[in-house]
C-alpha positions in Angstrom: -30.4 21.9 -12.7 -30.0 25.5 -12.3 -26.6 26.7 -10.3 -29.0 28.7 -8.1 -30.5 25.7 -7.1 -27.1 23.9 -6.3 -26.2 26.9 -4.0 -29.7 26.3 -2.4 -29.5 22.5 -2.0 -25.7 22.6 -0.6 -27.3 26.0 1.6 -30.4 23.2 2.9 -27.7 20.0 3.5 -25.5 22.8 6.2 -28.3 24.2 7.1 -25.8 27.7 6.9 -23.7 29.1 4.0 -20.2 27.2 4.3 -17.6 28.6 5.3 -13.9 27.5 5.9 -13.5 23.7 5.3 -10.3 22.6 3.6 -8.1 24.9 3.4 -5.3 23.7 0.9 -4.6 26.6 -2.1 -3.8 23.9 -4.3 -7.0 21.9 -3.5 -4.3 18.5 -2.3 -4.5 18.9 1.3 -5.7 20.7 4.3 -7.4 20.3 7.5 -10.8 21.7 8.7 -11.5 22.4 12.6 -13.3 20.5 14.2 -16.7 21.8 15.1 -18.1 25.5 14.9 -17.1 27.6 18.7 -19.6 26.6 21.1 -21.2 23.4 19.5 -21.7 20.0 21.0 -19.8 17.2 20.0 -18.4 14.1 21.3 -15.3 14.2 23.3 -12.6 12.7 20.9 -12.8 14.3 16.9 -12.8 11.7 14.0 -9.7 12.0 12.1 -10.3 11.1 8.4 -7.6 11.4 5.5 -9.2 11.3 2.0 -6.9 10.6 -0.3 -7.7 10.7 -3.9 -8.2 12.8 -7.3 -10.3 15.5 -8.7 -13.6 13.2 -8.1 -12.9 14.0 -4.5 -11.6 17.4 -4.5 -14.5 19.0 -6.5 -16.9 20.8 -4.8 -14.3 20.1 -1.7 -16.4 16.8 -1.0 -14.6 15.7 2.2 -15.3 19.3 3.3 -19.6 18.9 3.0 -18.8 15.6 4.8 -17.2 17.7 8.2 -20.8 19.6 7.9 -22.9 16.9 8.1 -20.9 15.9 11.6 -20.9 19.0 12.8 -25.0 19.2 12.1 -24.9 15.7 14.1 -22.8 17.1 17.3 -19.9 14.9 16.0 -16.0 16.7 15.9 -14.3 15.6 12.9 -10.8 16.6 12.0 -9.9 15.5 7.8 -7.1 16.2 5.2 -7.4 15.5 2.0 -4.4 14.6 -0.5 -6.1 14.7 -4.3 -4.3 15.0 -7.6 -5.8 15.3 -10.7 -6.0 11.7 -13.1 -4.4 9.8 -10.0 -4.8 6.6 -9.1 -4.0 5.4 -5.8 -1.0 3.7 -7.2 0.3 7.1 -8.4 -0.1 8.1 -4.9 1.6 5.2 -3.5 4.5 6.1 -6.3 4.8 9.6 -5.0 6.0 9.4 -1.5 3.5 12.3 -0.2 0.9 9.2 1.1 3.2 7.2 2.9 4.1 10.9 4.8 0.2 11.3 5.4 -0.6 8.0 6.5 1.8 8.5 9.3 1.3 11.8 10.2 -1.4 11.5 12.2 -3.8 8.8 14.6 -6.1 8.3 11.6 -9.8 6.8 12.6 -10.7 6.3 8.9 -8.4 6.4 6.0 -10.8 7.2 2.6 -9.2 5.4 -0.7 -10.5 6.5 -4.0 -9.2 6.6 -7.7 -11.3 6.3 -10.8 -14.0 3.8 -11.5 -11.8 0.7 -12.2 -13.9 -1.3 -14.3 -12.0 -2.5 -16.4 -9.8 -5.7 -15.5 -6.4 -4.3 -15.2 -7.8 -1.1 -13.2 -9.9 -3.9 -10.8 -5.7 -5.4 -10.4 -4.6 -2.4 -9.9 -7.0 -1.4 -7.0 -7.0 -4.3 -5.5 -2.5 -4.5 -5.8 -3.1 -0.4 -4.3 -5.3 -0.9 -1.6 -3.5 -3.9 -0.3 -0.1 -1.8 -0.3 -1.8 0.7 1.4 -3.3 -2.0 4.0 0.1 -3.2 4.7 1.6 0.7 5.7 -1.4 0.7 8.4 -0.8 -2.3 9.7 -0.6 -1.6 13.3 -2.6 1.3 13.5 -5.9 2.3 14.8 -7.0 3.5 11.2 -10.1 1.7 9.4 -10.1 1.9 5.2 -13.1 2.6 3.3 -13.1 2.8 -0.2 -15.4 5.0 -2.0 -16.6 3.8 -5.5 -17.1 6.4 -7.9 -19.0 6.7 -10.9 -17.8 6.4 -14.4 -17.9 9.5 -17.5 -21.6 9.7 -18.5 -20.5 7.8 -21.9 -19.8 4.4 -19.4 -22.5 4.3 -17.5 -23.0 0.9 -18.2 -20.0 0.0 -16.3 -21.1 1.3 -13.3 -21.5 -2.3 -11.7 -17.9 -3.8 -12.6 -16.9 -0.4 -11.4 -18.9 -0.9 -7.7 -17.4 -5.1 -8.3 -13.9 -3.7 -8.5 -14.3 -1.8 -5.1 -16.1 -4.6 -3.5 -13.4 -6.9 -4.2 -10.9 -4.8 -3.1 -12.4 -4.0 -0.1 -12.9 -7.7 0.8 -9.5 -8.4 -0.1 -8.2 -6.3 2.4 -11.4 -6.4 4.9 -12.1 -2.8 4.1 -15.5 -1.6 4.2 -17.2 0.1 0.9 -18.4 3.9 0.6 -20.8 3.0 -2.1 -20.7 6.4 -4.0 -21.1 4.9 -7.7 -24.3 3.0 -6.4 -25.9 5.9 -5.3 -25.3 7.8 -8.3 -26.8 4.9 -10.5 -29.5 4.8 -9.1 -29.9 8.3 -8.6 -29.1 8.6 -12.8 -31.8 6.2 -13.7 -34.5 8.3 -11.8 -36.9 10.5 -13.3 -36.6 14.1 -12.0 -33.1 13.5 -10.1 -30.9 16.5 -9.7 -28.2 16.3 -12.8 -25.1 14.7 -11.4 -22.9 15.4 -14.2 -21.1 18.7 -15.3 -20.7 19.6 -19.2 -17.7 17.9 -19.3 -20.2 14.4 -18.7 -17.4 13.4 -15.8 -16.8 15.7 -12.9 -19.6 16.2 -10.6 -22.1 19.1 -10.0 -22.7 20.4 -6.9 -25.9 18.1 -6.4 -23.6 15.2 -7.3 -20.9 16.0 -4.6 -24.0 16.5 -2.2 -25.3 12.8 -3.0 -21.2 11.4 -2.7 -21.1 13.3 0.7 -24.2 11.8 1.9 -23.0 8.7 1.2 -20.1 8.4 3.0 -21.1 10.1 5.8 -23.9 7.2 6.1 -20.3 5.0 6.3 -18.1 7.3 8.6 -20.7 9.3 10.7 -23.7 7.0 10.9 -27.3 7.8 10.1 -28.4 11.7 10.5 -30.6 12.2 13.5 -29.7 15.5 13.5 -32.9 17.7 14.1 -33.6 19.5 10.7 -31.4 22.9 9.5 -32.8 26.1 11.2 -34.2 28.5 8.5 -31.6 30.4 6.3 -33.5 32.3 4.1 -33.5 30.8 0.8 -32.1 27.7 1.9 -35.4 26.2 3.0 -37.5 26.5 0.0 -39.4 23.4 -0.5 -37.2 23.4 -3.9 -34.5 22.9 -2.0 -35.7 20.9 1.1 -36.9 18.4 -1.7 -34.1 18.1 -3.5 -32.0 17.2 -0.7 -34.7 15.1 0.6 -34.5 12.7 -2.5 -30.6 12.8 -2.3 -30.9 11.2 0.9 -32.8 8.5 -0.3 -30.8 7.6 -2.7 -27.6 7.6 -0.5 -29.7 5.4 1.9 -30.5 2.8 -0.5 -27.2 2.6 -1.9 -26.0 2.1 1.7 -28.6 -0.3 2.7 -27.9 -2.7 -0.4 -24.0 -2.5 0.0 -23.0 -6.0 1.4 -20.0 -4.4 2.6 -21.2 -1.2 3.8 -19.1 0.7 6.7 -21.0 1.4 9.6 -19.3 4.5 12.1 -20.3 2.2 15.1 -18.4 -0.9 14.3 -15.1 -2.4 13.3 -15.9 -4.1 10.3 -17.9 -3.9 7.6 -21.5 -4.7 8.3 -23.2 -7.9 7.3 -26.7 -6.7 8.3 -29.8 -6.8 5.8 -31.1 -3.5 6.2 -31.0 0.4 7.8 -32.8 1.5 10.6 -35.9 3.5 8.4 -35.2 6.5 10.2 -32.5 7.0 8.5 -34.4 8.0 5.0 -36.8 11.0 7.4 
């Protein structure tokens, strides 16, 4: 898909051209405010850390994410700790995580490193996650994991990779950002925006757009939000549609996760399907 049209879609998702976000030089951490001056949101702002590598911190994922709560009237408050190639493991081997996981009142605490398909990445996931479990213990903060998808050469081990969070999120009662779901199905669609960048792993805009929709289905609930006011180029129908059939696909992959996180609860959901609404 043209870059023009990327600018467009990620225009059509905020509805404005973004501006601030995350601001960390190095692209490892930041915060973002909470809400534009002047906009209504509920009284308390989410705090979410996302903690991760370079499939987070493209595109500044968790930064799309504040944007979509901030179209819904919801404050949100986020830091992001990514490093290239890590996995959470690295993280935990660093020191900077345990810092950030105490730092602040976290509401939800974002775990993701690479697809983990393979058996000794599944251990290691599962040993990370269950590390990280055990330095929350106490505290207010809920863990979502958020699959992601594999290089463009693995796509068939995208559902060991979406196993491999499942299991970790169950070992640990963690709910499941279904990311990798929503970008296989998305990839075995005729006339879905391209996903991939040249280098067949990192994501293009479109495909940050799709993860972002997806967890904020987990971590801000379904978009009621009235539609984006016109920008310009931002509502051509090109556009519009585009993110239209993103939606969609972050819906269904939300809808069939058995372990899907839902904003409004305390555990991961065991219901059998979305409200409809949520695919208009």
């Amino acid at each position: 898909m043209p870059h023009r049209s990327m600018v467009l879609l990620s225009a059509a998702l905020l509805g404005l051209a973004t501006a601030g976000g995350v601001h960390a030089a190095d692209g490892r951490t930041g915060t973002t405010p909470a809400a534009d001056a002047g906009a209504t949101v509920d009284q308390r702002p989410a705090r979410v850390l996302f903690v991760g590598n370079s499939h987070t911190a493209t595109h500044s994922l968790p930064e799309i994410v504040v944007a979509l709560a901030r179209r819904q009237g919801v404050a949100m408050e986020v830091e992001m700790l990514t490093e290239p190639g890590h996995s959470l493991g690295d993280h935990l081997a660093g020191g900077r995580l345990q810092a950030a996981l105490q730092r602040a009142d976290w509401d939800w605490v974002v775990l993701q490193q690479g697809p983990s398909s393979r058996p000794e990445s599944r251990v290691d996931l599962r040993r990370s996650v269950t590390a990280i479990a055990e330095a929350l213990h106490g505290r207010r903060a809920r863990i979502a994991l958020m699959s992601v998808w594999p290089h463009r050469r693995d796509r068939a081990s995208s559902l060991a990779a979406e196993e491999s969070y499942r299991q970790a999120a169950a070992a640990i009662d963690a709910c499941v950002l279904p990311v990798a779901t929503a970008w296989r199905l998305a990839g075995s669609a005729d006339g879905a925006p391209r996903l991939y960048q040249r280098d067949q792993l990192h994501a293009t805009r479109a495909g940050t757009v799709l993860a972002a929709l997806t967890v904020g289905l987990g971590v801000i609930g379904p978009d009621r939000a009235a539609p984006p006011p016109a920008t310009g180029d931002a509502t051509r129908p090109d556009a519009i549609n585009e993110l239209q059939v993103l939606r969609e696909f972050a819906a269904r992959a939300h809808r069939d996760e058995p372990r899907r996180c839902e904003a409004a609860t305390t555990g991961p959901s065991t219901a059998s399907a979305i409200d409809k609404d949520t695919l208009r």
